[in-house]
N, C-alpha and C positions, 0 to 999 in steps of 0.2 A: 284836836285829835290827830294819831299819827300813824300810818302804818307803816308794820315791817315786815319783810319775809322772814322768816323764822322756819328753817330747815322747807324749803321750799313751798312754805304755806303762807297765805299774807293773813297776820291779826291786825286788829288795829286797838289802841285803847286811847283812853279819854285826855290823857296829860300825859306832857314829855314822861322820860324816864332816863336814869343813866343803866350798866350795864346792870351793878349789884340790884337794881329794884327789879329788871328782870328776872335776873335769877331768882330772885324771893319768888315773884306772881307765878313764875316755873314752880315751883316750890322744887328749888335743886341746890339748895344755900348748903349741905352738909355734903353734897356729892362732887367726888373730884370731874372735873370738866374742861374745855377747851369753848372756848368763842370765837369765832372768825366774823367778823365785820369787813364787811363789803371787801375781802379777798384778803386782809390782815389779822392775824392773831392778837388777841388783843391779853396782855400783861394779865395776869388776874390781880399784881396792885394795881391795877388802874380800874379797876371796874367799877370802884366808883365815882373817875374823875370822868368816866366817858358817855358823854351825852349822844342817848340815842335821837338820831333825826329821822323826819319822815322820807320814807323809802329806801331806807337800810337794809340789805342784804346778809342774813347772819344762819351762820350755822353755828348749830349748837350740839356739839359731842361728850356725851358722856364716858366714863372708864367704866368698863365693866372687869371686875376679877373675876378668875377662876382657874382651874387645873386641869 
């Protein structure tokens, strides 16, 4: 089990995960977004090489449009 803060909440779930698996259990896979990992932005090609560990610090921003 791991936890992580996720925009200043701690979750925790059952088995590691890298970035992209987050984003699915977000259900946020078609929305444009920014990740920040413990003070770094993280590539969005890498999100699936990047292994979350327990006590990661991430925010997670979405794009909102409008006019």
């Amino acid at each position: 089990m791991i936890e992580l803060t996720i925009n200043g909440q701690a979750q925790q779930f059952e088995t590691a995960l890298n970035v992209a698996q987050l984003i699915e259990h977000l259900a946020l896979q078609n929305k444009r977004i920014a990740i920040e990992r413990n003070g770094e932005i993280i590539p969005r090609s890498q999100f699936s090489e990047q292994q979350l560990k327990n006590g990661d610090q991430l925010e997670v921003v979405v794009a909102v449009g409008g006019g």
